[in-house]
Each structure stands twice: as structure tokens, then as C-alpha cells.
N, C-alpha and C positions, 0 to 999 in steps of 0.2 A: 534193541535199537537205542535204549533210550544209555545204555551203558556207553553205546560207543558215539554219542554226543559229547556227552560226559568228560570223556577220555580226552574229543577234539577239544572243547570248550577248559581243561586244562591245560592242555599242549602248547595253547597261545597264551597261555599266562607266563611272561618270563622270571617274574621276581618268585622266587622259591617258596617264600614266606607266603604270599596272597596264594600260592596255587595250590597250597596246602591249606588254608583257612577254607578257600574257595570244596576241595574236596571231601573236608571236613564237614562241612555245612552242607552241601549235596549228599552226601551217603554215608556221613560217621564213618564208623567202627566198618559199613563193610566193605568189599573188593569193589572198589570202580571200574574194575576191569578184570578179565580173564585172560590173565597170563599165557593160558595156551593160541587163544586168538591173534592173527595180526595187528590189530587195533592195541592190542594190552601188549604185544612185543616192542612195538615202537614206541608206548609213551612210557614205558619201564626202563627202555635203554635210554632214551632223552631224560628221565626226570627220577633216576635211583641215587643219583648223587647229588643233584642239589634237594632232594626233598630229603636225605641224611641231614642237611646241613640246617633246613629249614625243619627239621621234627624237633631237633634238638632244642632250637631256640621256644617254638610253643612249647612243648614240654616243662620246660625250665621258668617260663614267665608265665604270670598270672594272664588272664582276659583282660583288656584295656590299658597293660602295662609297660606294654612293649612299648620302645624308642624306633623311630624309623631305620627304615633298611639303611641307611646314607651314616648313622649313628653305629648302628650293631655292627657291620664289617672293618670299622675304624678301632675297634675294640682289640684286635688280637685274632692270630691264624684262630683257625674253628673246626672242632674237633668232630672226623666223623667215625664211623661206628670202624673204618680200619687202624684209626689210631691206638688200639687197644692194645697194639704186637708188644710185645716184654723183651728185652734186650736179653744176648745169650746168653746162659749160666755164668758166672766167676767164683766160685765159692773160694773164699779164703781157706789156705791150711792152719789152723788153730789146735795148739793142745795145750794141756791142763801141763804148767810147771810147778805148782806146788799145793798142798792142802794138808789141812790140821784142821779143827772143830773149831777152827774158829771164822776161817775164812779158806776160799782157793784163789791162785792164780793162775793166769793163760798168758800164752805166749805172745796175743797182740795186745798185752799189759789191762787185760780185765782183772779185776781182784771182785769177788763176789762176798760179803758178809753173809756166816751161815748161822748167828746167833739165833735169829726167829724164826729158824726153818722147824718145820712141823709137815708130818705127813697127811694122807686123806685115803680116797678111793683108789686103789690102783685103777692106772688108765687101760680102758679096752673099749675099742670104738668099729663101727662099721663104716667101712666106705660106701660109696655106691657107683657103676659105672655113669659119666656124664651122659647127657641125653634118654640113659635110660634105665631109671634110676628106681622103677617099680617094674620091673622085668627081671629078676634075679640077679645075681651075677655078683653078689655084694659081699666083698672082703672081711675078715677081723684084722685089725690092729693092736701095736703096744706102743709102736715110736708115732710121738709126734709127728704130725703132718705139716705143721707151719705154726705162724706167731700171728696172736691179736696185739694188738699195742692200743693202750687205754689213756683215759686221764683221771685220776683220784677226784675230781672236782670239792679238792678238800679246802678247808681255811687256809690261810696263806697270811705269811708276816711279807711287810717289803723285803726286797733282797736287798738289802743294807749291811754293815756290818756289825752298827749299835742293834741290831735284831738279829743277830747271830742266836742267840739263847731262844729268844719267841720260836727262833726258825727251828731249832734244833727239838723244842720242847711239844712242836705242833708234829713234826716227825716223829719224835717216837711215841706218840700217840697215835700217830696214824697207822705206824706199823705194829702195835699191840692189834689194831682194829682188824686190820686184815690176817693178819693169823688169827685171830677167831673166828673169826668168817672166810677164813680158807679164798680169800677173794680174789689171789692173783697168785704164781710161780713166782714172780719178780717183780721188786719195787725200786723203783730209781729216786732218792730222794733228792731236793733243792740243792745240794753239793754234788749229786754223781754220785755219790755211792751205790752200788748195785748191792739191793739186798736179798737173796734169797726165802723165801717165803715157804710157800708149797713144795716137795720136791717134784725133780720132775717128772719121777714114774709115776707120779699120782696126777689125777685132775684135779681143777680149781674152779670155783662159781664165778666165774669173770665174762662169761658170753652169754649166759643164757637163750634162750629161742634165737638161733642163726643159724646163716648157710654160707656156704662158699664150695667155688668148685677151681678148679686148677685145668689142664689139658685133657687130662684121662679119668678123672673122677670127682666125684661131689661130697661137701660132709656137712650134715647136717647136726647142729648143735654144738659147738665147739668148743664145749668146757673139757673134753675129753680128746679130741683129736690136736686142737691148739693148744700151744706153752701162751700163758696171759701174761707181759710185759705192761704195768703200768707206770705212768712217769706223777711226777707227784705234781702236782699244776691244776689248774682251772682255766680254759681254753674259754679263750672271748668271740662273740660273734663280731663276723664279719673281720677281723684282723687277718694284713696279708703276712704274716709270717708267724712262725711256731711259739706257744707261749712257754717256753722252757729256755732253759743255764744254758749256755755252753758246755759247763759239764754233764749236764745231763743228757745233751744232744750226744756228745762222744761217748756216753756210757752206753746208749742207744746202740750206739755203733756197734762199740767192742761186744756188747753184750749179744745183740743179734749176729754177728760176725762167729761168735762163738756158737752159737743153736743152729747156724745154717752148716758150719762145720763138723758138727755130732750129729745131726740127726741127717745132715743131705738135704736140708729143706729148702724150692726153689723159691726164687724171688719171689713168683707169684703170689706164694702161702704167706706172704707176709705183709699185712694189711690192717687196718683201724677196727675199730668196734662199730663206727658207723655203717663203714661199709657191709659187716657182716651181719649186724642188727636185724631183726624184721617182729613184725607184729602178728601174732596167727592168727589174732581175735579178729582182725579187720584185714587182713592181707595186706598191709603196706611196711614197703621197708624203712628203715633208719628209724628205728624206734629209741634208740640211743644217741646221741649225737657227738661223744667224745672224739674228737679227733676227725672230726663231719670236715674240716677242713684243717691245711696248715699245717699238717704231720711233714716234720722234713726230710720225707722220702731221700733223697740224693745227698742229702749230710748224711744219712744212716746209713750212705753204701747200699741205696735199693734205687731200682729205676722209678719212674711216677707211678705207682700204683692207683691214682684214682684215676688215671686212663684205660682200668678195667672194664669192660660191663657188668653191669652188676648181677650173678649169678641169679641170687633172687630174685629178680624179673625177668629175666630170660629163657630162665631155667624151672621155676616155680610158680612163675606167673604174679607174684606181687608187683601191688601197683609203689608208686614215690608217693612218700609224704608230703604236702607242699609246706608243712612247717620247717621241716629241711633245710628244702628252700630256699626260705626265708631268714634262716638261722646263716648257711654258707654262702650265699649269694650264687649270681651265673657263674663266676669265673672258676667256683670249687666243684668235686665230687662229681666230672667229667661221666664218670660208671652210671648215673642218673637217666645221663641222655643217651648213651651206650647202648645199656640195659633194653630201654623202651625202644631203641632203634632195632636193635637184634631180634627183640620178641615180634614185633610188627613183617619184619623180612621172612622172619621163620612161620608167621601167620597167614604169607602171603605166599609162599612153598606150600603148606599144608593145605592152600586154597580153603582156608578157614578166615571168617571176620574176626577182628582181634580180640574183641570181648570172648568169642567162643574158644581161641584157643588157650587167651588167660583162664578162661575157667577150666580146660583138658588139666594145664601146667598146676593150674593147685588143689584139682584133684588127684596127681601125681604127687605134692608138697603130703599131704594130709595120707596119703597109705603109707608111705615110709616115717611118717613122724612117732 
């Protein structure tokens, strides 16, 4: 009885946001309603779409920080858990017109420097099916599966011309750094030059503890499944645009235009460090923040990628970081509020409270790791 009070006394709440604070406080984490009941069929078909619209903003805003409803919908459209869909394939045709040991070229005018190229581990990685992902069923690998794209967060001269030499002299320093630390496949320095590093049959330490999943499978750790693309930059918070050249944005391009073309890799697999990040010690994501916002998807020839959900909490059950947060503001890292919406719908299928099914999802995380 007291569930289908509950339910009515929601029902007549119209603002999204209050009906969600209001259900929060009444029963947390668990089911206000039994979806198989009448009662839970009709206030699930009245209230699956605007409480998408309304999880996303609590989620994303601290307690006592929110601006009024009259504020937040003047903001910009508001992304719910459908706007995740990825635009159809287009993979460019790209092939290799020239190479000598010093460099190659490609036909959509990529020239790649192969002077610090040094090898490592050869790459060999396991898939896993999505959804079920500690039930067998899990592949070997040798081709890459998709691209991290990073930011060196290294020193930086201004981009001036009288610092052309500081620039140049902080660059090749940076890339002695990472050939010995095998730290990335690919380094885009303050001119655009794409330099190859790692090769690519080998892995590179550029992901450390992460996940990501695609349509049909999930991968966990992606120093071995992922090619690591970093750009050489130091990404500022809260800035609405990419903190990189112009040539380095089109090396981005050609350079990913090239790896989607050799290895077949879809849009989806091509993603930030932030988003693939996560923390095992404490189960939350974005343990890295490079590229936590302002990666310029659609100059790079990719759809918006942080319209994904984010596999790590949907899929594995980790919680958001609110440092995050607070680092990319509401209007960044869309996968955030995704993530948490998907895990909640799937919780509420599973006729599990949320907290119990986040703990099923990372006790799935923790048998495959």
C-alpha cells in the first residue's frame, strides 16, 4: 500500500526535477514501484522520460547547487539516455604511398616520423561479449580494436614564433620521454607532426585500468586492445574549445582517418582517456581527466563521442567521480549522465535497487580483471 501512495503522490509532481528529489528522499536507491503492477505501469509510462531528463541534471550537480528549473531548460536541448545512437560507419579509403626509415606517407597526405619508433610487448588481448562479460565466450585478439586520444599535460612554450626553438627543444624532449616509457603509439607534436613511437603490433602504457565497450563486446584494459594517440597540449578546465594547433587538430584527423582505415575501427572505438579511465580501488570512473572535455570530435572526422554512455557504469557498475565534475562542467562528458541513466533502467528490468545491482555489475568488473 504504502508503494502505491508513493507512486500516486509522485504522479502529481509535474516538474521532473522535484519528482525525482521527492522519490529519492521517500525510498533512495530502491524500486518505488513494481513495474509488473498497474500502479508502476502507469507512473513508468508518464514519468520514463522526463525523469531521463531530470536524473541527469541531479547526477551531474552537486546538493544545493542547482539553478531553478526556469534557468536549466534555457541552457540548451538536454540529452537523454537515447541520444547516445552513433552515426553510420564512413570509413575513409587510406593507403600508405611511401615509406623509408625515416618516415611514411598516406594518401589523405598523413606523413608519420618513424625516427623514435621503438618496439614493446607484442599486442594480444581478450574481448569479452557485452552484457556478459563473466560467462565465457571471450575472444583472442592481435588488431587493434579502436583509439584512446590523450594529452601529454607537458610544459608548454607560447605558440609564438620567437619561441619556436623553446617549442621545438621542449618537444624533443618530450618524445625521448615517452620512448622510454613506451607511453603512447603516437605523438602529435605543437606543429602537427605525427610521430610514431610504439609500433603498432606492440602495446603501449597509455590506459592503464580501463574499460570500454562498442555494440557486441567489451575491453577491458586498453593498453593492449587500443592504439594511444597523444597530442602534446595541456587541456585547461572548464574551456569551451580544444586546447590544440590547428595542425595538430588535422593531424588528429589524417592520423585517425588512417588507423580507422587499416584496422576497420568504428567510430565508437574512438574515444578520450577520460572517458575510458576508472579507479578499481574505489570503483569510480574518470580517474584521468585528459581530454575529460573539449576533444574536437567532428574536426577529427568522428561523431560526438561523449554522447556515449559510459560503459563503466552501465556495464561494471562504477560510480562518477564528482571531481570530474567539477573539472568539465554540466555542459561536458554527456556518457556521465548516460551511464547512470542506463545502469538505473537496467536496475529497474532486473527488479533490483540500484545500489544492489551496482554491486552484481562490479562483482562482474573484478572476475574478468
Amino acid at each position: 500500500m504504502a508503494e502505491v501512495v508513493v507512486c500516486w503522490q509522485a504522479s502529481r509532481i509535474d516538474d521532473p526535477v522535484t519528482r525525482l528529489r521527492f522519490l529519492r528522499r521517500t525510498v533512495g536507491d530502491r524500486r518505488p514501484w513494481d513495474p509488473r503492477t498497474e500502479p508502476g505501469k502507469a507512473l513508468w509510462r508518464r514519468t520514463r522520460g522526463p525523469l531521463a531528463v531530470a536524473l541527469g541534471f541531479l547526477v551531474l550537480v552537486p546538493a544545493g547547487t542547482m539553478p531553478s528549473a526556469g534557468r536549466i531548460w534555457r541552457r540548451g536541448p538536454v540529452v537523454t539516455a537515447q541520444a547516445s545512437e552513433i552515426e553510420p560507419e564512413n570509413i575513409e579509403q587510406v593507403w600508405q604511398v611511401e615509406q623509408n626509415t625515416e618516415y611514411e606517407t598516406y594518401s589523405n597526405g598523413l606523413r608519420i616520423e618513424k625516427r623514435f619508433e621503438i618496439g614493446n610487448e607484442p599486442r594480444r588481448y581478450h574481448v569479452y561479449p557485452r552484457g556478459a562479460e563473466d560467462l565465457g565466450g571471450r575472444q583472442e585478439r592481435r588488431a587493434p580494436a579502436g583509439i584512446v586520444f590523450h594529452t601529454t599535460e607537458s610544459q608548454l612554450a607560447d605558440f609564438r614564433e620567437d619561441q619556436t626553438g623553446r617549442i621545438r627543444l621542449l618537444g624533443g624532449a618530450l618524445l625521448e620521454f615517452v620512448r622510454r616509457e613506451r607511453a603512447y603509439h603516437y605523438l602529435i607534436d605543437r606543429f602537427g607532426r605525427v610521430w610514431r613511437v610504439v609500433k603498432e603490433s606492440d602495446s603501449a602504457n597509455h590506459a592503464g585500468h580501463s574499460v570500454w565497450a562498442d555494440a557486441r563486446w567489451s575491453y577491458v584494459n586498453l593498453n593492449r586492445s587500443f592504439i594511444g594517440v597523444s597530442v602534446e597540449t595541456a587541456t585547461q578546465a572548464g574551456s569551451d574549445r580544444a586546447e590544440a594547433t590547428a595542425a595538430q587538430i588535422h593531424a588528429l584527423r589524417v592520423l585517425t582517418g588512417m588507423l580507422r582505415a587499416r584496422y576497420g575501427i568504428t567510430a565508437r572505438n574512438c574515444v578520450t582517456h577520460a572517458q575510458v579511465s576508472v579507479n578499481p580501488a574505489n570503483m569510480r570512473a574518470g580517474y584521468h581527466y585528459d581530454w575529460a572535455a573539449n576533444f574536437p570530435y567532428p574536426a577529427v572526422g568522428l561523431p560526438d563521442n561523449y554522447a556515449i554512455a559510459a560503459p563503466g557504469m552501465s556495464l561494471f557498475g562504477f560510480n562518477y567521480d564528482q571531481a570530474l565534475v567539477n573539472v568539465t562542467g554540466q555542459p561536458f562528458w554527456k556518457g556521465l549522465l548516460l551511464g547512470e541513466e542506463q545502469l538505473r533502467q537496467d536496475a529497474t528490468a532486473q527488479g533490483m535497487s540500484v545500489s544492489a545491482y551496482r554491486q552484481t555489475l562490479a562483482e562482474r568488473y573484478r572476475r574478468i580483471l
